[in-house]
LOGUBA-669269 format. One record per residue (C-alpha): chain; residue number from 1; y, z negated, x negated. Coordinates in steps of 0.02 Angstrom, whole numbers, plus 50000, padded with zeros to 5 digits. Layout:
LOGUBA-669269
{"A"; NUM; {Y; Z; X}},
...
END
This chain:
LOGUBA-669269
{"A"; 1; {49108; 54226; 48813}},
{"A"; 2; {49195; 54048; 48824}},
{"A"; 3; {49270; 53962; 48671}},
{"A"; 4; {49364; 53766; 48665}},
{"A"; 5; {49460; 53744; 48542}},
{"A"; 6; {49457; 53635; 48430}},
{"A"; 7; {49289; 53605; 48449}},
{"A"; 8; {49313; 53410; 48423}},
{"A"; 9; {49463; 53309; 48421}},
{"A"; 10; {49496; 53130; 48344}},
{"A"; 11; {49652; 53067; 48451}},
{"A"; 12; {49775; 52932; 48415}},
{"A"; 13; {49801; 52809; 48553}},
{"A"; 14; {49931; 52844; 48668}},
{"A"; 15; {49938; 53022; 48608}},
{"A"; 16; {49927; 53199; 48713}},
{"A"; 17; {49790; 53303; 48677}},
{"A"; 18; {49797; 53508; 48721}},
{"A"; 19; {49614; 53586; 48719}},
{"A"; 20; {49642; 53776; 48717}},
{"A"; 21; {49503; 53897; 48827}},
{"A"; 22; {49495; 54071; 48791}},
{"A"; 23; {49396; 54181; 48935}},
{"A"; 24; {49358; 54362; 48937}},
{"A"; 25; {49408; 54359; 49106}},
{"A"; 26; {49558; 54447; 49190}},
{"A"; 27; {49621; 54286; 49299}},
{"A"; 28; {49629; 54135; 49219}},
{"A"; 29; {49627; 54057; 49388}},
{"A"; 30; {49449; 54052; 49398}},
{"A"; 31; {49440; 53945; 49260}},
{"A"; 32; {49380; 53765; 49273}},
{"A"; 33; {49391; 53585; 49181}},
{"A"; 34; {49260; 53485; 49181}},
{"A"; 35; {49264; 53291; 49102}},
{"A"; 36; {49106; 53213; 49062}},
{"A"; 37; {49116; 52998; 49002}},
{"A"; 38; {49049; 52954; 48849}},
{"A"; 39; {48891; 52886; 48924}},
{"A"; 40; {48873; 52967; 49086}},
{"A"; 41; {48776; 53121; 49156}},
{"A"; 42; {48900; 53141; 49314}},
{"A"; 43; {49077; 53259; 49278}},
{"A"; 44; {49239; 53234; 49361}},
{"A"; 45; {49333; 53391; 49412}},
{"A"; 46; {49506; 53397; 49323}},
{"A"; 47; {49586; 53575; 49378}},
{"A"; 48; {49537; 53735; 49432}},
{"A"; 49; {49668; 53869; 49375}},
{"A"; 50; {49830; 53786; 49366}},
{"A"; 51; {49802; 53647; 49524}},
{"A"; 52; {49755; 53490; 49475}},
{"A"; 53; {49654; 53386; 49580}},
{"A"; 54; {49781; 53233; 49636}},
{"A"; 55; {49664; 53102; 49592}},
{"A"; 56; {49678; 53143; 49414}},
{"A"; 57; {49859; 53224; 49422}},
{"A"; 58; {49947; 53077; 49314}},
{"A"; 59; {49804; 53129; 49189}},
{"A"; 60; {49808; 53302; 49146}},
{"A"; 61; {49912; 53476; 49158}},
{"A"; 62; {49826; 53635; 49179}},
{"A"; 63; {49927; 53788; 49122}},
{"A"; 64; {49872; 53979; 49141}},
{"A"; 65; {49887; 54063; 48982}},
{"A"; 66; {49869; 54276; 48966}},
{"A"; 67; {49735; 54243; 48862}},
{"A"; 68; {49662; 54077; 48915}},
{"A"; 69; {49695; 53928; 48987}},
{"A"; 70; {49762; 53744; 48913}},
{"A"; 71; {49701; 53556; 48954}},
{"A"; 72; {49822; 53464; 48913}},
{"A"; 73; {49765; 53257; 48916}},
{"A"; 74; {49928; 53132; 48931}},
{"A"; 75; {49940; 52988; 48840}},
{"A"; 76; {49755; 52963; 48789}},
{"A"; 77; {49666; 52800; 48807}},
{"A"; 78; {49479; 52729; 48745}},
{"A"; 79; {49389; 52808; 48939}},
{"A"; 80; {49464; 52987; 48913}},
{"A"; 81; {49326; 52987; 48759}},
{"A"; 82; {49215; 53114; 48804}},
{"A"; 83; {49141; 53292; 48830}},
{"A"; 84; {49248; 53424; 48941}},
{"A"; 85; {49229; 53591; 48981}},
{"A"; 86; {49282; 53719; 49012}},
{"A"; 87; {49187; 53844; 49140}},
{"A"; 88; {49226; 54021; 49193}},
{"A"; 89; {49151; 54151; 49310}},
{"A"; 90; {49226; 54333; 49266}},
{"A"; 91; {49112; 54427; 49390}},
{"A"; 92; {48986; 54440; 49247}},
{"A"; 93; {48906; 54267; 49289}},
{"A"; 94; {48959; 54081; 49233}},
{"A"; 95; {49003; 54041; 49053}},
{"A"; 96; {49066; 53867; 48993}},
{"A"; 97; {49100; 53796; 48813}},
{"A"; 98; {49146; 53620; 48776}},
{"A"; 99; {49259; 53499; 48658}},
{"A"; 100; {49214; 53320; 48606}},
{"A"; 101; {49367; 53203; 48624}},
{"A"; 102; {49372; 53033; 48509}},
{"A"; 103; {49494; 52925; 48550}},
{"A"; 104; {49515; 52789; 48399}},
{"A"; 105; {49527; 52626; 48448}},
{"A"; 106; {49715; 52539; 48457}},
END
Protein backbone atom coordinates (compact mmCIF):
# COMPACT_ATOMS: atom_id res chain seq x y z
CA UNK A 1 0.00 0.00 0.00
CA UNK A 2 1.13 3.66 -1.07
CA UNK A 3 -0.08 6.78 0.76
CA UNK A 4 0.90 10.90 -0.21
CA UNK A 5 0.50 12.92 2.17
CA UNK A 6 -1.27 15.50 2.37
CA UNK A 7 -3.42 14.45 -0.10
CA UNK A 8 -3.73 18.11 -1.60
CA UNK A 9 -1.78 21.09 -0.97
CA UNK A 10 -2.63 24.89 -1.56
CA UNK A 11 1.00 26.53 -1.81
CA UNK A 12 2.04 30.08 -1.43
CA UNK A 13 4.17 31.44 -4.18
CA UNK A 14 7.68 31.16 -3.78
CA UNK A 15 7.18 28.63 -1.03
CA UNK A 16 8.75 24.85 -0.57
CA UNK A 17 6.44 22.19 -0.53
CA UNK A 18 7.45 18.51 1.21
CA UNK A 19 4.95 15.67 0.00
CA UNK A 20 5.57 12.72 2.39
CA UNK A 21 5.33 8.77 0.74
CA UNK A 22 4.95 6.02 2.99
CA UNK A 23 5.73 2.35 1.25
CA UNK A 24 5.48 -1.01 2.74
CA UNK A 25 8.54 -1.69 1.16
CA UNK A 26 11.97 -2.48 2.75
CA UNK A 27 14.17 0.02 0.37
CA UNK A 28 12.95 3.16 -0.17
CA UNK A 29 15.18 3.30 -3.14
CA UNK A 30 12.80 1.81 -5.33
CA UNK A 31 10.57 4.47 -4.87
CA UNK A 32 9.66 6.90 -7.64
CA UNK A 33 8.27 10.64 -8.31
CA UNK A 34 6.26 11.22 -10.86
CA UNK A 35 4.95 15.06 -11.92
CA UNK A 36 2.03 15.30 -14.04
CA UNK A 37 1.02 19.39 -15.50
CA UNK A 38 -2.14 20.61 -14.81
CA UNK A 39 -3.41 19.91 -18.28
CA UNK A 40 -1.29 17.29 -19.63
CA UNK A 41 -1.46 13.42 -19.94
CA UNK A 42 2.55 13.03 -20.30
CA UNK A 43 4.72 12.80 -16.58
CA UNK A 44 8.14 14.02 -16.05
CA UNK A 45 10.41 11.83 -13.92
CA UNK A 46 11.64 13.80 -10.81
CA UNK A 47 13.78 11.11 -8.68
CA UNK A 48 14.08 7.63 -8.17
CA UNK A 49 15.32 6.87 -4.55
CA UNK A 50 17.38 9.70 -3.50
CA UNK A 51 19.00 10.72 -7.28
CA UNK A 52 17.42 13.30 -8.90
CA UNK A 53 17.31 13.47 -12.45
CA UNK A 54 19.69 16.74 -13.38
CA UNK A 55 17.22 18.24 -15.57
CA UNK A 56 14.99 18.90 -12.74
CA UNK A 57 17.77 19.02 -9.91
CA UNK A 58 17.30 22.95 -9.14
CA UNK A 59 13.59 21.74 -8.66
CA UNK A 60 13.29 19.14 -6.21
CA UNK A 61 15.17 17.03 -3.30
CA UNK A 62 14.48 13.48 -2.83
CA UNK A 63 15.32 12.15 0.67
CA UNK A 64 15.08 8.36 1.87
CA UNK A 65 13.18 8.16 4.94
CA UNK A 66 13.00 4.54 7.22
CA UNK A 67 9.60 4.68 6.65
CA UNK A 68 9.07 6.49 3.37
CA UNK A 69 10.35 8.77 1.25
CA UNK A 70 10.00 12.94 0.95
CA UNK A 71 9.44 15.30 -2.29
CA UNK A 72 10.44 18.14 -1.38
CA UNK A 73 9.38 21.13 -4.30
CA UNK A 74 11.72 24.49 -3.99
CA UNK A 75 10.41 27.63 -4.27
CA UNK A 76 7.05 26.84 -5.99
CA UNK A 77 5.80 28.71 -8.97
CA UNK A 78 2.20 28.74 -11.08
CA UNK A 79 3.73 25.32 -13.67
CA UNK A 80 4.69 23.13 -10.58
CA UNK A 81 0.57 23.03 -10.21
CA UNK A 82 -0.18 19.64 -10.66
CA UNK A 83 -0.63 15.85 -9.90
CA UNK A 84 2.64 13.77 -8.66
CA UNK A 85 3.17 10.55 -7.56
CA UNK A 86 4.54 8.62 -5.98
CA UNK A 87 5.16 4.86 -7.30
CA UNK A 88 6.71 1.84 -5.63
CA UNK A 89 7.48 -1.76 -6.54
CA UNK A 90 8.17 -3.89 -3.19
CA UNK A 91 8.44 -7.28 -5.00
CA UNK A 92 4.66 -7.58 -4.50
CA UNK A 93 3.88 -5.65 -7.79
CA UNK A 94 3.58 -1.69 -8.49
CA UNK A 95 1.60 0.59 -6.19
CA UNK A 96 1.42 4.45 -6.58
CA UNK A 97 -0.73 7.16 -4.72
CA UNK A 98 -0.83 10.75 -5.64
CA UNK A 99 -1.07 14.56 -4.19
CA UNK A 100 -2.69 17.53 -5.96
CA UNK A 101 -0.44 20.66 -5.73
CA UNK A 102 -2.21 24.34 -6.07
CA UNK A 103 -0.06 26.91 -6.36
CA UNK A 104 -2.07 30.40 -5.70
CA UNK A 105 -1.45 32.91 -7.95
CA UNK A 106 1.23 35.89 -6.86
Amino acid sequence: MVEVHPASEEAEYDSEVRFHCTTEAQDQYGVEWLFYEDGSDDSITICVGDSVYAEVRHKYDCQNEAKGHTLIIKQVRNIDSGTYTCIEDGGRGPGSNSSRLTVLRE
